[in-house]
N, C-alpha and C positions, 0 to 999 in steps of 0.2 A: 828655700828661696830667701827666708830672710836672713840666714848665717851667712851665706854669701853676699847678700848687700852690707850687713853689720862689716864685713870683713872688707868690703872694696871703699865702707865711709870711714874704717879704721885706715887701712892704708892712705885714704887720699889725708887725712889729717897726720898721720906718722910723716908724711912728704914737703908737708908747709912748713916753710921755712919760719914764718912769722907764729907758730903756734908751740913748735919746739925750742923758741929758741926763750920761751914763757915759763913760768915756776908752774906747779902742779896746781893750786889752790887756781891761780889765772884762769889754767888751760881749762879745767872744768868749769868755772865761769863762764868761759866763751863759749865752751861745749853746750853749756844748761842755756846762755841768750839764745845759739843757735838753735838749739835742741825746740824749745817754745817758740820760737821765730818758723821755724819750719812746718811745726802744729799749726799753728794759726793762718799760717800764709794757705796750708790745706785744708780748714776751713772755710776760712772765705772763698777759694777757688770752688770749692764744694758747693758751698750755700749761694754765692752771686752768682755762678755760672751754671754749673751743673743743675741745682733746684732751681734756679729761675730758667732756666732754658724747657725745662721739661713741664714747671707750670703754665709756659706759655702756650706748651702744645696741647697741654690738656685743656686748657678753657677753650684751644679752637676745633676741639676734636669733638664730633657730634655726638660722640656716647658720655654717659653721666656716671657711670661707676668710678671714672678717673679722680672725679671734684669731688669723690668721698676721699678720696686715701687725700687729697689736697690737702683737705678740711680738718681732717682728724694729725693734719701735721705727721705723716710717716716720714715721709722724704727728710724734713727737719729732722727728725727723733734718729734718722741712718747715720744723718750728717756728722751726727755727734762722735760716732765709733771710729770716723774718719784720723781727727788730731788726736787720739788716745793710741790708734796702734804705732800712726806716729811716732810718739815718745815711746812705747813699748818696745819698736823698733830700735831707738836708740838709746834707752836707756840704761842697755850695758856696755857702752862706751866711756862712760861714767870712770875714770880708776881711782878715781880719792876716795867711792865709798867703801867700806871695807867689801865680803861678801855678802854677810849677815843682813846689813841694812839696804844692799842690791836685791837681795832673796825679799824681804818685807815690801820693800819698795813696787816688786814683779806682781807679787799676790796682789797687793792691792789694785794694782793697775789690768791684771786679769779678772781680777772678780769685780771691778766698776763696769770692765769692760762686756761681763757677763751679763752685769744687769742691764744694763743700758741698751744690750741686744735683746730684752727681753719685754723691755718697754718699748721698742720700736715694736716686736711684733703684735704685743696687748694691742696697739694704735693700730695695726694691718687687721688685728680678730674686731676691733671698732666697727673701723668702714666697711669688712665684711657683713656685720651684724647688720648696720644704716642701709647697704646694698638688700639684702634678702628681705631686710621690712619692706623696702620699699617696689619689692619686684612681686608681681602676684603668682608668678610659678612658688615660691616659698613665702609669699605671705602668712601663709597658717600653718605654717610652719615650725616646730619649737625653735629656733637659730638662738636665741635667746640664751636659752638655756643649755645649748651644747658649748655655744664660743667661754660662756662662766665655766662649762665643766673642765672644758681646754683650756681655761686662765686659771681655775686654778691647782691642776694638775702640771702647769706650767711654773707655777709659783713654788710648790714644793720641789720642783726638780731642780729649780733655780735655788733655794735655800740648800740644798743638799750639795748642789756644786761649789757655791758660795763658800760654805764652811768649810767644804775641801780642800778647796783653793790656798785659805787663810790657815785653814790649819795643816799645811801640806798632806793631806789622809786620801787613799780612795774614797770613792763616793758609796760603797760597798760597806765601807768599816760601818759607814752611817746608817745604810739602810739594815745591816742586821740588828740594831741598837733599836729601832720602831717595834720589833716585835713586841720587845716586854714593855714599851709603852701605850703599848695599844689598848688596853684595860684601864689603866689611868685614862688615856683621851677618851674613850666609847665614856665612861662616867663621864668626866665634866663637862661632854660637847655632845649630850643627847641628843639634845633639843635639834644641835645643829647637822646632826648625823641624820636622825629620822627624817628632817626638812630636805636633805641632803638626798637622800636615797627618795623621796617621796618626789623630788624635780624630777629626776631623773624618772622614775614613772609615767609623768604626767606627761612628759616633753616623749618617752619614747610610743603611749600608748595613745599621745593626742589628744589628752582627756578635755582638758584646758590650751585653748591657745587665743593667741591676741583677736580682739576684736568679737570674740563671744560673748553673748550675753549668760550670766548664770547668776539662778540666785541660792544664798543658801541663807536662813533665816536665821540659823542660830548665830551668826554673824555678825548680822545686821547686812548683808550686801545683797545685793540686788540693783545691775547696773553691768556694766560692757568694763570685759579686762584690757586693761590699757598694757600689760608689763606678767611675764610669766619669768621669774626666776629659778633658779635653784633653792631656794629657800624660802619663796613669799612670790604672794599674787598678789598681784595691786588691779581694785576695781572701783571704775570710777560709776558710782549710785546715778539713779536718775533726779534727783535731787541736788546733784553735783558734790557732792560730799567723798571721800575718798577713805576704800575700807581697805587694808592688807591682811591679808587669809596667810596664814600660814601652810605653806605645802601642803604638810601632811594632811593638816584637817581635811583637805580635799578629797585623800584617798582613804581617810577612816571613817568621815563623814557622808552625810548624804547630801546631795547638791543638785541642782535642779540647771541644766545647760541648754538653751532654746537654739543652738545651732542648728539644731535639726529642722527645725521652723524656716526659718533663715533659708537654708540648703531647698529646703521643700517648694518654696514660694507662697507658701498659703499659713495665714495663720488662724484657727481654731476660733469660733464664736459658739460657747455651749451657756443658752441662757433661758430660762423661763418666763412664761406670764401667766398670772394664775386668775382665774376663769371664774368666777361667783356661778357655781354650780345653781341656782334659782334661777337665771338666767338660759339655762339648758333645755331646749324644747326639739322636737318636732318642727319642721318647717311647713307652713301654709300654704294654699295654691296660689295665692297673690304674693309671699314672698318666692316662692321658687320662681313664678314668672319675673319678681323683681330682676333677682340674681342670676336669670336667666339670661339677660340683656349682657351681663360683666363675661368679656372676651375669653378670660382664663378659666371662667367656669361652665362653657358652653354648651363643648362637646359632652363633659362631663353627666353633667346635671339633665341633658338629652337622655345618653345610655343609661342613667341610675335609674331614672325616671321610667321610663319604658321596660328596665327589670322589674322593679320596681312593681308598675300597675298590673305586669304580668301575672306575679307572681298572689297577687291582690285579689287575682280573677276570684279565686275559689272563697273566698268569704264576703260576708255580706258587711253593711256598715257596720252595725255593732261588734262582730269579730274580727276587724281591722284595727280597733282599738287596744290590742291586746297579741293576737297572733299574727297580723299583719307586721310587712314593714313597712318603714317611714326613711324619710331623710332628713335626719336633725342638723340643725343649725352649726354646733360645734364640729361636727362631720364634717358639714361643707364647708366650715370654716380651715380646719387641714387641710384639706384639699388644694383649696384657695391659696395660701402659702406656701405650699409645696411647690404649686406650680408657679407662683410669684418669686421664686426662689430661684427656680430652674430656670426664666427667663432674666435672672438679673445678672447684670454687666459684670458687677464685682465679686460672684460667686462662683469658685471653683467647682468646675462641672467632672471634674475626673478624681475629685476626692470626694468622702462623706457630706453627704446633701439629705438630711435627715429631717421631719419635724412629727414628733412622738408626742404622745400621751403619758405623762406619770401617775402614778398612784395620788388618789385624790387625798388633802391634806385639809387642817383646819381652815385653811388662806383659800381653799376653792381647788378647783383644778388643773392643776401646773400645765402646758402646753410648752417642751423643749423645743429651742432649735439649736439645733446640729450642725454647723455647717461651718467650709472654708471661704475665708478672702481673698483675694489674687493680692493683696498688698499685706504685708510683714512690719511697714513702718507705723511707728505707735499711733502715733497724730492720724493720720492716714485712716487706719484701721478703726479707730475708735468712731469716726467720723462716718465711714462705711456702717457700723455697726446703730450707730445711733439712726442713720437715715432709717434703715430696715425696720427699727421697733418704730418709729416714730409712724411711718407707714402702717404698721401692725394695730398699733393703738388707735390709729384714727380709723379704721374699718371695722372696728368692733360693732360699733352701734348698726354699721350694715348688716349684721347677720343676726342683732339681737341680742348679741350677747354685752358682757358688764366683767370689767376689769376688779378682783378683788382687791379691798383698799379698806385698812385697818380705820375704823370712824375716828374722826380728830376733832380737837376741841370744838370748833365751830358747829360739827355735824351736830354733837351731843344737845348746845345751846339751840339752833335751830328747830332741834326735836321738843325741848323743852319748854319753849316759848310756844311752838304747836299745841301740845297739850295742854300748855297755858290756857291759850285761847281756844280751844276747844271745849273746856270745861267753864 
């Protein structure tokens, strides 16, 4: 198609009378104003009409993927290939230059014209990328890091045409010449090899992707990934500080990822209070009728009670002290949690709803709880979490029991000044 246009714009100039009838240096002058007169006039047609016609439909067109390609300028970056084939088109109409500097002149204007098709699409792999962040079927998506591996496996194939072009060579001559440099590059671009192959991991296996929270200590990060590349994570801390992990370490490393939490709805509260075991009794009949009155322990503290004095029948007072049972304090005090747990709002009823007994320690007693929150948000959560103990710690004195708490300066002088005056 276009040796037949070359040939019907040669003829109609061989036919004008006012261009033959011109010295050679002339005729190519008029040729080269025409030549760039025609570029330009196809640009502007391009860019005032064609691109403004088509931005107007997209700002009135109700889908939004359009005003990414807008955005990222593809339409501009196409417009440009427009005046270059242009002149490519005409450029061997040309007869003052010799061949040689026709041949030099071709190259250059094919391998501009290579790139510059290659930057328009870099700008189409953009607004693709801006589109998939922003859509939640591919939000968690690696996109990120495939469009980098498609730019730049785009990049080398553009280098290899590039230098074809200019050096007139197949693109073949070139790729057999990488083998024996492959040993040179794997040395000098470890770092960026291993980071290289270690995106690609992470982006195919999902390990890491945007908007997870992960911490990994040896780091320093700890914070929500804002950015997964092919060669580097970028994590913005909850402190606001910003750390970049390299790849790899991700996949040699060990790394702590709370998506799971996230996905789940519930986030884990596993915390103790520890118990001044001196405090640990047997419950009295005026305390059980106390505690008898509180809702959550009602039914309970009925059936214990009544196993309980059953089993009681067969010894007398003095062997109840000993072989009997009893209902201690700390007892009912699980209980009481347990079931204060089970009624509460913000406690997930279909995950782990735990409150155990640890191994007694020098601090007293540890009393764990175990359990999930319906809320995942920090703020949120902690707030959840603080009610629950604050609850916890003020019913202590209900059951009799006493919070272990290392004596501090105060207590010491207190005791001091007692025996002071005691003496």
């Amino acid at each position: 198609m276009d040796k037949e246009l070359r040939l019907m714009i040669s003829q109609w100039l061989s036919e004008s009378d006012t261009l033959n009838n011109t010295g050679a240096n002339t005729y190519n002058l008029i040729l080269l104003v025409l030549c760039l007169s025609l570029a330009g006039i196809s640009y502007v047609i391009v860019k005032r009409v064609v691109i403004k016609a088509m931005k107007v439909i997209s700002a009135r067109s109700k889908a939004t993927w359009d005003d990414k390609f807008v955005a990222h300028g593809v339409l501009e970056k196409f417009a440009l290939l427009v005046p270059l084939l242009v002149i490519e088109l005409l450029l061997p109409l040309f007869s003052v230059w010799s061949p040689f500097v026709s041949d030099i002149l071709g190259r250059l204007l094919t391998a501009l014209l290579v790139i510059l098709f290659i930057r328009a699409i870099y700008a189409v792999l953009n607004a693709i990328a801006q589109i998939a962040d922003e859509h939640k079927a591919t939000k968690r998506l690696p996109i990120t890091s495939f469009i980098q591996l498609i730019k730049l496996f785009l990049f080398f194939i553009t280098a290899i045409i590039t230098v074809s072009i200019l050096s007139n060579q197949t693109p073949i001559y070139f790729l057999s010449g990488l083998g024996v440099a492959t040993g040179f590059i794997m040395l000098i671009f470890k770092d960026t090899i291993l980071g290289f192959v270690a995106g690609i991991q992470l982006a195919t296996n999902q390990m890491v992707t945007k908007g997870d929270w992960i911490q990994m200590d040896k780091y320093g990060a700890d914070g929500t990934v804002e950015e997964v590349s092919l060669t580097t994570v970028k994590v913005r801390n909850f402190d606001k500080t910003i750390t970049m992990l390299p790849a790899y370490a991700l996949v040699s490393d060990a790394f702590k990822n709370w998506r799971g939490m996230s996905e789940s709805g519930g986030r884990r509260i596993k915390r103790s209070l520890f118990i001044d075991i001196q405090s640990i009794n047997f419950l009295t009949k005026d305390e059980l009728q106390r505690l008898g009155k509180v809702h959550l322990l009602k039914n309970y503290l009925a059936d214990k009670s009544f196993d309980i004095n059953t089993f009681n029948l067969d010894f007398n007072e003095d062997e109840k002290a000993v072989n009997g049972r009893g209902l201690t304090n700390i007892g009912t005090f699980r209980t009481y949690l347990l079931a204060y747990l089970q009624q509460h709002p913000k406690v997930r009823k279909d995950m782990t709803l735990l409150v155990r007994q640890l191994a007694p320690t020098t601090q007293g007693m540890p009393i764990e709880i175990y359990i999930f929150t319906d809320e995942t948000r920090w703020a949120f959560y902690e707030d959840i979490q603080a009610d629950i103990f604050d609850h916890i710690f003020s019913v202590l004195p209900a059951f009799g029991l006493h919070a272990f708490q290392q004596p501090s300066g105060n207590d010491i002088q207190s005791l001091i000044k007692q025996c002071q005056s005691q003496a």
